[in-house]
OpenMM code with the backbone's topology and positions (N, CA, C; nanometers):
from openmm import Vec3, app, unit

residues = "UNK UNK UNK UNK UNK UNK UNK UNK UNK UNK UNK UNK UNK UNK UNK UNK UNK UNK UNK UNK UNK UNK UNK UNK UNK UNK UNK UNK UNK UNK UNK UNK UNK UNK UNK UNK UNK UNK UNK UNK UNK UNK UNK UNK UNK UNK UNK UNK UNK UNK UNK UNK UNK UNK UNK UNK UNK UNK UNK UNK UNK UNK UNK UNK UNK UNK UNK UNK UNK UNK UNK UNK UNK UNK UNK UNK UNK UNK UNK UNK UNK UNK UNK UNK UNK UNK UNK UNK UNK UNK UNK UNK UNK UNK UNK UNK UNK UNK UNK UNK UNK UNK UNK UNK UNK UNK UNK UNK UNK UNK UNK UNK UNK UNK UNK UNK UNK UNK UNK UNK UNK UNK UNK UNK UNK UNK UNK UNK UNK".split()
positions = [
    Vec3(0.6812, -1.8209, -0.1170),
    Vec3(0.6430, -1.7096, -0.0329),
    Vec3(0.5097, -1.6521, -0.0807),
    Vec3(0.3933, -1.6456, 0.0327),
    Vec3(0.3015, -1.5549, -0.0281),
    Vec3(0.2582, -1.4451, -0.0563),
    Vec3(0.1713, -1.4236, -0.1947),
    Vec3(0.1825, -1.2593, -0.2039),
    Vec3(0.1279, -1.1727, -0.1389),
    Vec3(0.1159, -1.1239, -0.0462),
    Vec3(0.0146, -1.0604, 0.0597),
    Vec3(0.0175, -0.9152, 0.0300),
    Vec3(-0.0464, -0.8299, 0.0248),
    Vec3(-0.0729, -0.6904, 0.0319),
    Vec3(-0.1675, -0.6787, 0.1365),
    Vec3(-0.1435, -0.5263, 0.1581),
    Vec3(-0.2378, -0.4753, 0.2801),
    Vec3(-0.2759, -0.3384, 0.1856),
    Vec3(-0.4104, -0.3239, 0.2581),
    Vec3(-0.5024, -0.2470, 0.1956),
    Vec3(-0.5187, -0.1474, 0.3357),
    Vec3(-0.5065, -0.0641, 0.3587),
    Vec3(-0.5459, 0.0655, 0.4682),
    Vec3(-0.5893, 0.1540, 0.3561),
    Vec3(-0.7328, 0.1824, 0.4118),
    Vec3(-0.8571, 0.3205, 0.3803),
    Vec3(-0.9741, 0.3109, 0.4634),
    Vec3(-1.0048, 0.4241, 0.5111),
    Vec3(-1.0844, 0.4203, 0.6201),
    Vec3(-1.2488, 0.4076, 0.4890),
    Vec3(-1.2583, 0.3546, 0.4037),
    Vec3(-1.3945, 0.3679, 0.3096),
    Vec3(-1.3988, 0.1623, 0.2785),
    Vec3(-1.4925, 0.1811, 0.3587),
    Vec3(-1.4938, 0.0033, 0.3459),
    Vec3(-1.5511, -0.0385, 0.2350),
    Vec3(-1.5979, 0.0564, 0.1128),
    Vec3(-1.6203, -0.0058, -0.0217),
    Vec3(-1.4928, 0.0029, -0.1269),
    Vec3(-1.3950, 0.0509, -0.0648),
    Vec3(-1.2571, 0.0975, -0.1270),
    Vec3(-1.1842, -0.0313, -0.0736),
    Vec3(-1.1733, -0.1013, 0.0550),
    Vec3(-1.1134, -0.1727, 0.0912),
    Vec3(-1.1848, -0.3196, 0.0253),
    Vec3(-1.3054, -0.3443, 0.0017),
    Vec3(-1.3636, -0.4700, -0.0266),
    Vec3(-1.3286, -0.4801, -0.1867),
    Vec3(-1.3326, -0.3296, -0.2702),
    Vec3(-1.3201, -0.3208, -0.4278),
    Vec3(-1.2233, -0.4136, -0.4609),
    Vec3(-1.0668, -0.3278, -0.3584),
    Vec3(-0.9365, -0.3714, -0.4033),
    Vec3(-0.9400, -0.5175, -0.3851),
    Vec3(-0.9921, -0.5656, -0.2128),
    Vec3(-0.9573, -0.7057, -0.1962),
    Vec3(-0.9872, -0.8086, -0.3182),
    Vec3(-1.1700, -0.7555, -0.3454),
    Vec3(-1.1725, -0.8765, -0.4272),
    Vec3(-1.1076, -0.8954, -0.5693),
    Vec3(-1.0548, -0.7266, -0.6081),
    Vec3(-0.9475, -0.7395, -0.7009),
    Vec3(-0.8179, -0.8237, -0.6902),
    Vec3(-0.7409, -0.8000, -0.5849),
    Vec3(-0.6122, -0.8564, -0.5770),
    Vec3(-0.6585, -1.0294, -0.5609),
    Vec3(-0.7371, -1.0417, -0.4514),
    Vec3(-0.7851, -1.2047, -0.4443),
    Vec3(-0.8385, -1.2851, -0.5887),
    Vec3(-0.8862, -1.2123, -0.6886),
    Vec3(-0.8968, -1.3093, -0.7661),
    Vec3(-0.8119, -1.3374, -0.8548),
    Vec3(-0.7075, -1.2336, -0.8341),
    Vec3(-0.5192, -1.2416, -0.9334),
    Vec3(-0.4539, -1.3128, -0.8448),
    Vec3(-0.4816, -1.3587, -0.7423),
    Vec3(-0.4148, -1.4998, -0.6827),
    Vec3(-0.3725, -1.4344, -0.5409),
    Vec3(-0.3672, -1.3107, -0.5159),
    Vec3(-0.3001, -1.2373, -0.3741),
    Vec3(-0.3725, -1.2776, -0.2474),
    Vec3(-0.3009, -1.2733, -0.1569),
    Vec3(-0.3562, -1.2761, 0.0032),
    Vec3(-0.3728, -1.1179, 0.0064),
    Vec3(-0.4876, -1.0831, 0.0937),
    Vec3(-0.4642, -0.9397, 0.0988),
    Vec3(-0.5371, -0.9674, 0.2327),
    Vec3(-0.4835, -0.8379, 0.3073),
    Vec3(-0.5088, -0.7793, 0.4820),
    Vec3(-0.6113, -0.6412, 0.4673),
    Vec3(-0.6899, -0.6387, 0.5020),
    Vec3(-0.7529, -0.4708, 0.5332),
    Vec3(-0.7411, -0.3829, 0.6642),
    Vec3(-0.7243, -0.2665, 0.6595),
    Vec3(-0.6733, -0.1772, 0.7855),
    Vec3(-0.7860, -0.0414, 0.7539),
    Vec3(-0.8712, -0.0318, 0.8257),
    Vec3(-0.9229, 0.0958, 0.8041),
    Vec3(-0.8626, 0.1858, 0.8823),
    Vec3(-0.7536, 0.2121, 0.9251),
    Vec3(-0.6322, 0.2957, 0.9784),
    Vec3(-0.4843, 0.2614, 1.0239),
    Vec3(-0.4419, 0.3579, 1.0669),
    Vec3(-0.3236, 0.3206, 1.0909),
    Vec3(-0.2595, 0.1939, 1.2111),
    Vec3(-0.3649, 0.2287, 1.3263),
    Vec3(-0.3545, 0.1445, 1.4306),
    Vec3(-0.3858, -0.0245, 1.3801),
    Vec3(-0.4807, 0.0149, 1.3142),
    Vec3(-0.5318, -0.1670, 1.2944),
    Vec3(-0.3846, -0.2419, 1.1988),
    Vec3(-0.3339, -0.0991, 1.0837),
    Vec3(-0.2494, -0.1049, 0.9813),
    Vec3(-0.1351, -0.1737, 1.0659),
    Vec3(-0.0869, -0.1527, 1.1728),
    Vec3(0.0300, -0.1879, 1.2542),
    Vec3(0.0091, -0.2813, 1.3240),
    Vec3(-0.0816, -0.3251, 1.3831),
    Vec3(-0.1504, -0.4724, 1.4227),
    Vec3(-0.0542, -0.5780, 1.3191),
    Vec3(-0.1604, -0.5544, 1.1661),
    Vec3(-0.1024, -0.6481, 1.1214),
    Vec3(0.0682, -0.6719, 1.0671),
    Vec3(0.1144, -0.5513, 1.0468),
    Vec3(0.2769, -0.5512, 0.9980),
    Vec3(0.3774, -0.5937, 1.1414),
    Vec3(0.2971, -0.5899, 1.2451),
    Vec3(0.3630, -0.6238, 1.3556),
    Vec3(0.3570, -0.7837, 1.3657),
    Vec3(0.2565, -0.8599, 1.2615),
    Vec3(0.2498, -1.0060, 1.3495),
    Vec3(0.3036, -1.0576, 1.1811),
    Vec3(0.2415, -0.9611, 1.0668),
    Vec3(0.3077, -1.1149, 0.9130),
    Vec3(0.3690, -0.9418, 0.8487),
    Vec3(0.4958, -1.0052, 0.7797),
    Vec3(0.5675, -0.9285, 0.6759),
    Vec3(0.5456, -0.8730, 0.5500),
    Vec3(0.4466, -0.7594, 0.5218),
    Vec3(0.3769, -0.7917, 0.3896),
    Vec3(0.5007, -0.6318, 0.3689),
    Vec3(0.5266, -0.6715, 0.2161),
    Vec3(0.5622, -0.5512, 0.1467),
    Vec3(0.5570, -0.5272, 0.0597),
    Vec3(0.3842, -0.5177, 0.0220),
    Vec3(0.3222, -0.4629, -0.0910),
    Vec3(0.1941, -0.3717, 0.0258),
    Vec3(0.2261, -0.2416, 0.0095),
    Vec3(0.1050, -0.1117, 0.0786),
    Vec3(0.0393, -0.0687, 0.0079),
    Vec3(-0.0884, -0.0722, 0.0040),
    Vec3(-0.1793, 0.0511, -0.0065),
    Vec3(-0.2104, 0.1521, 0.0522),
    Vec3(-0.2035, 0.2656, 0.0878),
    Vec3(-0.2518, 0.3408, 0.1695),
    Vec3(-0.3185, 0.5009, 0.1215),
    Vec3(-0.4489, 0.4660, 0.1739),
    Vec3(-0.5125, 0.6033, 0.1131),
    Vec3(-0.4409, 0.7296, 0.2428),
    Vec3(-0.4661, 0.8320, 0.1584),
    Vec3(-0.3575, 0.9832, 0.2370),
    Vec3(-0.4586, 1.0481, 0.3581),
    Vec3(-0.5984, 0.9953, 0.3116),
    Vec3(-0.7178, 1.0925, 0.4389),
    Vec3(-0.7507, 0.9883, 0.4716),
    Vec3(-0.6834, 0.9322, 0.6367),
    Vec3(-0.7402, 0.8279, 0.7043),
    Vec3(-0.7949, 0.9309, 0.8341),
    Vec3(-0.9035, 0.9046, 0.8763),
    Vec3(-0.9010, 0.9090, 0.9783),
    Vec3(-0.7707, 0.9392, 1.1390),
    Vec3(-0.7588, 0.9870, 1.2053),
    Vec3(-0.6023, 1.0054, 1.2890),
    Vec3(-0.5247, 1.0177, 1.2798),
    Vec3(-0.4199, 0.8998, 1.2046),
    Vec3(-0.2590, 0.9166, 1.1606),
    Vec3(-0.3123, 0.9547, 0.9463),
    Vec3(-0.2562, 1.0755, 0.9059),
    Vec3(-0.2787, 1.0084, 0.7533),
    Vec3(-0.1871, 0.9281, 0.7533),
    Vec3(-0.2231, 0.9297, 0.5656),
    Vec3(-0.1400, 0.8183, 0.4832),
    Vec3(0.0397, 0.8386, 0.5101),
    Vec3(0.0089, 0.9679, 0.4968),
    Vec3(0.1532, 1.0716, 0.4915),
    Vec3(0.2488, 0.9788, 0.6174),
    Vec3(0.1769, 1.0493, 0.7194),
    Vec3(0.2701, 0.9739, 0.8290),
    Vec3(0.2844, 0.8464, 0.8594),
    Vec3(0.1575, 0.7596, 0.8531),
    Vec3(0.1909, 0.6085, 0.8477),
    Vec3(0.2694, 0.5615, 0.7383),
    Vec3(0.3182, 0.6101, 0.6293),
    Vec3(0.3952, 0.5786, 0.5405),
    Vec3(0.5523, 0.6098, 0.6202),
    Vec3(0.5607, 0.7224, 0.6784),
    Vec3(0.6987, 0.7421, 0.6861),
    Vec3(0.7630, 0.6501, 0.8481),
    Vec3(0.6317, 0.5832, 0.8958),
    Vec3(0.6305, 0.5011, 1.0143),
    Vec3(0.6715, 0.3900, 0.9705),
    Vec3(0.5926, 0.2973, 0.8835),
    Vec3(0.5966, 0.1925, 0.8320),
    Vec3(0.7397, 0.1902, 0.7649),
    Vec3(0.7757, 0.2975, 0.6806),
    Vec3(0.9445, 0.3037, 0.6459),
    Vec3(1.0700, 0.2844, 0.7062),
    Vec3(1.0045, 0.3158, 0.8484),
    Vec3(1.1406, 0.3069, 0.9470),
    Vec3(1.1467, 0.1618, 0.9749),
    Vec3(1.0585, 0.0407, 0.9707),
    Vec3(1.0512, -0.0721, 1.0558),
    Vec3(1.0852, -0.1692, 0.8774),
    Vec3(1.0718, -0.0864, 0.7586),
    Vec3(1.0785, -0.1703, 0.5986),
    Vec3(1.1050, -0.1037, 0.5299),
    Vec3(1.2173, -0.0464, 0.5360),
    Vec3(1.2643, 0.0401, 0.3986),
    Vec3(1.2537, -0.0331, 0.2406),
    Vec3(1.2442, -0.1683, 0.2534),
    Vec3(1.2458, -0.2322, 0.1535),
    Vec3(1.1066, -0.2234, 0.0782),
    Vec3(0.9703, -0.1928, 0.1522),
    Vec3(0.8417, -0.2166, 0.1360),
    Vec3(0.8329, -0.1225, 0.0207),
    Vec3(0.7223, -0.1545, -0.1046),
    Vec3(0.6573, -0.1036, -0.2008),
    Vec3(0.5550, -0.0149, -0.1301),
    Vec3(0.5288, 0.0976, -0.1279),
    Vec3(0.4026, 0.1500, -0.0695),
    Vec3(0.3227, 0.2516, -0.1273),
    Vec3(0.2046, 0.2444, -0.2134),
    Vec3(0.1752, 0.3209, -0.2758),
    Vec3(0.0219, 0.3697, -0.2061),
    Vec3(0.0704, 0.5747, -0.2573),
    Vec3(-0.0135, 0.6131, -0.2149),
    Vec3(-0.1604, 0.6320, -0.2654),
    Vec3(-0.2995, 0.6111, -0.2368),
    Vec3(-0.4080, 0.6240, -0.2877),
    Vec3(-0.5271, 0.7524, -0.2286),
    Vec3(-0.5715, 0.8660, -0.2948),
    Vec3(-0.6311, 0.9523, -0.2651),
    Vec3(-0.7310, 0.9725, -0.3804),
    Vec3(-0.8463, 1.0379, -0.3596),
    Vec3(-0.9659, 1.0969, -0.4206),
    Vec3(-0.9464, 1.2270, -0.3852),
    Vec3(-0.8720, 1.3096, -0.3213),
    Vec3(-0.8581, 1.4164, -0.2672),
    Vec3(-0.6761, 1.4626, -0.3253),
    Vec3(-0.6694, 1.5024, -0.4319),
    Vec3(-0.4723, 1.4888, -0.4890),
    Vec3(-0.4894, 1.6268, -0.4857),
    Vec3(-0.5612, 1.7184, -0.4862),
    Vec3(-0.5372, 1.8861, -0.4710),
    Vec3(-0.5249, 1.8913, -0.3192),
    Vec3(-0.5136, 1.7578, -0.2210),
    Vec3(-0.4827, 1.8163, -0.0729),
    Vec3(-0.3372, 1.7903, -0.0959),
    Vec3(-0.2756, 1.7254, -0.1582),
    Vec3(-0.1702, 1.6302, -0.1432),
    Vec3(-0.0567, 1.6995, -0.2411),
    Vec3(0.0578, 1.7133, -0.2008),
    Vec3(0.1835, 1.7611, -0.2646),
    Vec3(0.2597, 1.6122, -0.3461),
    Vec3(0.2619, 1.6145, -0.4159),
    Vec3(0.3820, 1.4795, -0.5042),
    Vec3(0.5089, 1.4807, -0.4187),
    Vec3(0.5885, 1.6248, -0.3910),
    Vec3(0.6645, 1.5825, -0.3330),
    Vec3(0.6737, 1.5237, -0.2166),
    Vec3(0.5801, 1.6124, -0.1192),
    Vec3(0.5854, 1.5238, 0.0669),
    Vec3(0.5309, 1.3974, 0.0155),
    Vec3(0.5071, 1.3276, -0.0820),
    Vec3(0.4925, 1.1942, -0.0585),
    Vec3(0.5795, 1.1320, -0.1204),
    Vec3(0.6655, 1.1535, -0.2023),
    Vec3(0.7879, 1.1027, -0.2345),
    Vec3(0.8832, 1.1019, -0.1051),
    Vec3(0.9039, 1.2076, -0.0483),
    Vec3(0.9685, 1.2100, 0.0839),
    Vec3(0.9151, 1.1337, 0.1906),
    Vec3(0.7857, 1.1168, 0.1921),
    Vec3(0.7402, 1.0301, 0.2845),
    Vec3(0.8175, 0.8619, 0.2560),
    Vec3(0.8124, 0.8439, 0.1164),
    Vec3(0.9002, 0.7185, 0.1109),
    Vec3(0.7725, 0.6409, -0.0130),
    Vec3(0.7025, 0.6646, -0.0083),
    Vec3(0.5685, 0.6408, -0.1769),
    Vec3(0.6194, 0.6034, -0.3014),
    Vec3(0.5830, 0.4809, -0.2812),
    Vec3(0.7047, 0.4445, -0.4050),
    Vec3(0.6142, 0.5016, -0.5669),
    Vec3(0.4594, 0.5210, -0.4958),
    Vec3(0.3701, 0.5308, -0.6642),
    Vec3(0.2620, 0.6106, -0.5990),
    Vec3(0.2017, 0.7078, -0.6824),
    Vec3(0.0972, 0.7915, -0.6458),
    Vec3(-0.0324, 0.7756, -0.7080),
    Vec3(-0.1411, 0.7519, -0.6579),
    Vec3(-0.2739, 0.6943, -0.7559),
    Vec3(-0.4109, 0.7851, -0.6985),
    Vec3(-0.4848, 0.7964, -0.7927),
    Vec3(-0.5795, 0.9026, -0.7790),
    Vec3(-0.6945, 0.8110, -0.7929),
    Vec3(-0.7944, 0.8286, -0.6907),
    Vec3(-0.8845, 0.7145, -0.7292),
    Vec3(-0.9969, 0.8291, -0.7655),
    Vec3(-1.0686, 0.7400, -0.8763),
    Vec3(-1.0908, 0.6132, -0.8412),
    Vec3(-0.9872, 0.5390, -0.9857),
    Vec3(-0.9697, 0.4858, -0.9103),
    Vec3(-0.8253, 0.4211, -1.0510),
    Vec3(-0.8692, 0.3099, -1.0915),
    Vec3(-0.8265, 0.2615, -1.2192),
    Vec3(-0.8664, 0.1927, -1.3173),
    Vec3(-0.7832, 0.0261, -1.2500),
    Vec3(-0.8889, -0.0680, -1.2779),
    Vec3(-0.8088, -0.1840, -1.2196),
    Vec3(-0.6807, -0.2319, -1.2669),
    Vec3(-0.7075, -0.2573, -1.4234),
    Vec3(-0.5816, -0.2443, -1.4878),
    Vec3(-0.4545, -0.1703, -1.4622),
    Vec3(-0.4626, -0.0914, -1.3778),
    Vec3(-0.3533, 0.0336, -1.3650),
    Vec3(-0.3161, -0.0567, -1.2222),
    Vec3(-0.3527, -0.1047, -1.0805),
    Vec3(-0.3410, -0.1762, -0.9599),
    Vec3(-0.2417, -0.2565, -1.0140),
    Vec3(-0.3076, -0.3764, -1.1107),
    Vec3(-0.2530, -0.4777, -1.1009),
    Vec3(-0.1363, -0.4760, -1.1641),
    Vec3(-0.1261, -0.3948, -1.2199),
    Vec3(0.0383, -0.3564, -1.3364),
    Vec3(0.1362, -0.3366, -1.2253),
    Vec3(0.0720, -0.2306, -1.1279),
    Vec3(0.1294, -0.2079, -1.0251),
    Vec3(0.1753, -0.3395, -0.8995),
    Vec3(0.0691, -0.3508, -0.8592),
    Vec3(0.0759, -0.4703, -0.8004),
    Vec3(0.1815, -0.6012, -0.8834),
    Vec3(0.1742, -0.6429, -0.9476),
    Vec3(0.2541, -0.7176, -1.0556),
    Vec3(0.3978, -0.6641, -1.0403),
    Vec3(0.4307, -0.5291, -1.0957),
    Vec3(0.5280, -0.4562, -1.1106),
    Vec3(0.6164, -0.4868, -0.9637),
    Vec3(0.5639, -0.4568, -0.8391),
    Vec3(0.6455, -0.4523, -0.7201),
    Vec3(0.6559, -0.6083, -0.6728),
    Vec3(0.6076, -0.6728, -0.6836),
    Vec3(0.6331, -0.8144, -0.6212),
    Vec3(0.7452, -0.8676, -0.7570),
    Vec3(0.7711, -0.7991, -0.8317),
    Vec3(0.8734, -0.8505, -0.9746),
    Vec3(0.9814, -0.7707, -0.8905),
    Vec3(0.9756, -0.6610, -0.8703),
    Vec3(1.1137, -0.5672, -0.7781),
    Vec3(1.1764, -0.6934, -0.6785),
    Vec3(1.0681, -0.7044, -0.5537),
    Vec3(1.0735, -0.7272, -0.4532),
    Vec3(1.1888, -0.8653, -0.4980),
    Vec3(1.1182, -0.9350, -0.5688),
    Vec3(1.2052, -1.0778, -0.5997),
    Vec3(1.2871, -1.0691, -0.6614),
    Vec3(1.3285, -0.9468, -0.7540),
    Vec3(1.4745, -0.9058, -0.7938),
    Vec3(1.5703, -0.8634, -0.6735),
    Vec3(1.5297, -0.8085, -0.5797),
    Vec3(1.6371, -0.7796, -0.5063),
    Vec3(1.6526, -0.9114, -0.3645),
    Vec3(1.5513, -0.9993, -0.3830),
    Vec3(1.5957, -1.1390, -0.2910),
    Vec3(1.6655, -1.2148, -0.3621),
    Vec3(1.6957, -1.1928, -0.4851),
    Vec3(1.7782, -1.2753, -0.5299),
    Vec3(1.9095, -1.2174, -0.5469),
    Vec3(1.9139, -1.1038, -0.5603),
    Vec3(2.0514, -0.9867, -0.5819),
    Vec3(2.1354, -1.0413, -0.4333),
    Vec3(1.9956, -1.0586, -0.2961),
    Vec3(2.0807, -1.0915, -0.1661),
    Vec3(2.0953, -1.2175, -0.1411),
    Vec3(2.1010, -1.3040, -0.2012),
    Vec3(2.0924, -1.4578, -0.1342),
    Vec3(2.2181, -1.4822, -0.1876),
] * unit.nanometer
topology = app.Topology()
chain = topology.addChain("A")
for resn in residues:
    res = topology.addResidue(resn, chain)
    for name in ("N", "CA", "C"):
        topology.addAtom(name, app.Element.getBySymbol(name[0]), res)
């Protein structure tokens, strides 16, 4: 199965940073500079590893998180902001955020992360098979 993450932030040097981060640790990664494009792709391939920054443009992070939850409760989705004095810890735990990150964040800190949830994800496909 491949590792795919999706990247939604409306800052296209935020979206190219991460890609070429995750792509050279071996990941497929998708970019969404919002929510609409964000649902494009979860509507056509299954990814459940999220990024999502909290100040998008139209829908935030906030609510496309608690959208995306209803259709993958199973999905990893972590939230990413430069702006954490707009943002409450809790409404994003409630939103369904499995991890909260303040950018500009350290790469080392992604990929632990990144690493960390695709190790979940395949613990609990094997808990169901």
């Amino acid at each position: 199965m491949a590792k795919t993450i999706l990247v939604v932030d409306d800052e296209v040097t935020v979206r190219d940073l991460l890609k070429d981060t995750f792509v050279i640790e071996g990941y497929d990664v998708r970019l969404a500079e919002g929510a609409e494009t964000a649902f494009e792709i979860l509507k056509e391939e299954d990814i459940e590893v999220i990024f999502l920054d909290l100040k998008l443009f139209g829908m935030n992070g906030i609510e496309l998180c608690r959208q995306i939850r209803k259709d993958n409760p199973i999905a990893i989705i972590f939230a990413m902001t430069g702006w954490a004095a707009l943002y409450d810890i809790e409404e994003c735990r409630e939103a369904g955020f499995d991890d909260f990150f303040t950018k500009p964040v350290r790469t080392e800190m992604l990929l632990k992360a990144v690493d960390g949830a695709f190790e979940r994800l395949n613990r609990w496909r094997r808990r169901n098979v």
